[in-house]
N, C-alpha and C positions, 0 to 999 in steps of 0.2 A: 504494500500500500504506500503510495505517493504523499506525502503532506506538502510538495511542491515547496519546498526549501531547498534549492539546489546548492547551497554554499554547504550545508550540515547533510548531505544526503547520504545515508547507509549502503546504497546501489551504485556499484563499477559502471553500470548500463542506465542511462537518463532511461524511463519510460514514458516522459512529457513531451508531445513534439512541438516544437516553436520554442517561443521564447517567455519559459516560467514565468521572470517577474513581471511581462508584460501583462504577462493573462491573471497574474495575481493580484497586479495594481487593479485592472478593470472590477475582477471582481470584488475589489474590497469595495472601490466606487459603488458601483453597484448594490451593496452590502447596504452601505453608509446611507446609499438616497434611501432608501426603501425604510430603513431604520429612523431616519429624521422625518418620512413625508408619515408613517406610524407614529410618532410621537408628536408630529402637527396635530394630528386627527383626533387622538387623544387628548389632547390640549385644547384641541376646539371647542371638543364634545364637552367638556369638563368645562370650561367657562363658557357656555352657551346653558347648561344645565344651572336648576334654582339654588343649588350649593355655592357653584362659582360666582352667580349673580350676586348673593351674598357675600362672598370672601372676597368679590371685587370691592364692593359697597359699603363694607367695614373698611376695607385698606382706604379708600380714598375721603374716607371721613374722619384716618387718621392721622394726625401730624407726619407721619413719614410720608404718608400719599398727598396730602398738600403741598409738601416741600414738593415732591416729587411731580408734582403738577405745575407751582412755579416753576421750578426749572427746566421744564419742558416749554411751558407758554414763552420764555424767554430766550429760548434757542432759536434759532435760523430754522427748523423744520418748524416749529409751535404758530412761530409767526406765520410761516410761508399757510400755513395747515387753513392758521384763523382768517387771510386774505383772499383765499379760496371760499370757505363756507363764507366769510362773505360778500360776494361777489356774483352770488348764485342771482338766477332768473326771480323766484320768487320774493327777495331780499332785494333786491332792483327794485320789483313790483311794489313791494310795502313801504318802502322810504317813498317812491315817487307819489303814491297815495298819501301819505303823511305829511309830505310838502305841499301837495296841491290842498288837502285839506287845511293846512295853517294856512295858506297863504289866502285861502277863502277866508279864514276865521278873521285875519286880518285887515281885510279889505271889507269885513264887512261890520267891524269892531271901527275904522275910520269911516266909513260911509254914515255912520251914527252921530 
């Protein structure tokens, strides 16, 4: 039996054909995706679930989740993040609403 270590290997005669450590990097890649995109899922599933809701929603009503929240809003992503949400279509729609309503309120608070 092969363990594909060919520097320590007990056999005079390779029984691998090609080149072991290519085929061993591959598979460990291969190994490693499949083991990270399994512990995504399980992380998903787990804060998508009312446990995680909770364990998220305690941590950020804790001092270490506030902090953690400052210094997030205060980075270059936090910013970029809040510029987007707003900047959205519906967030256009309701300030322009809100202008035209004051600027009525106005004009009709001087027409008095």
């Amino acid at each position: 039996m092969c363990n594909q270590d060919c520097f320590k290997c007990p056999y005079v005669d390779c029984i691998l054909e090609g080149n072991a450590a290519e085929s061993t990097d591959i598979d460990k890649a291969l190994r490693g995706e499949l083991i990270e995109k399994h512990k995504d899922d399980a992380k998903s599933k787990y804060n998508h679930s009312a446990k995680g809701r909770e364990c998220r929603k305690r941590y950020l009503q804790s001092e270490k989740g506030k902090e953690a929240q400052r210094r997030y809003n205060q980075s270059e992503k936090g910013k970029a993040s809040r510029r987007k949400a707003q900047n959205t279509d519906s967030t256009r729609k309701s300030k322009r609403e809100y202008y035209y309503r004051k600027k009525k309120e106005l004009l009709l608070a001087k027409g008095s």
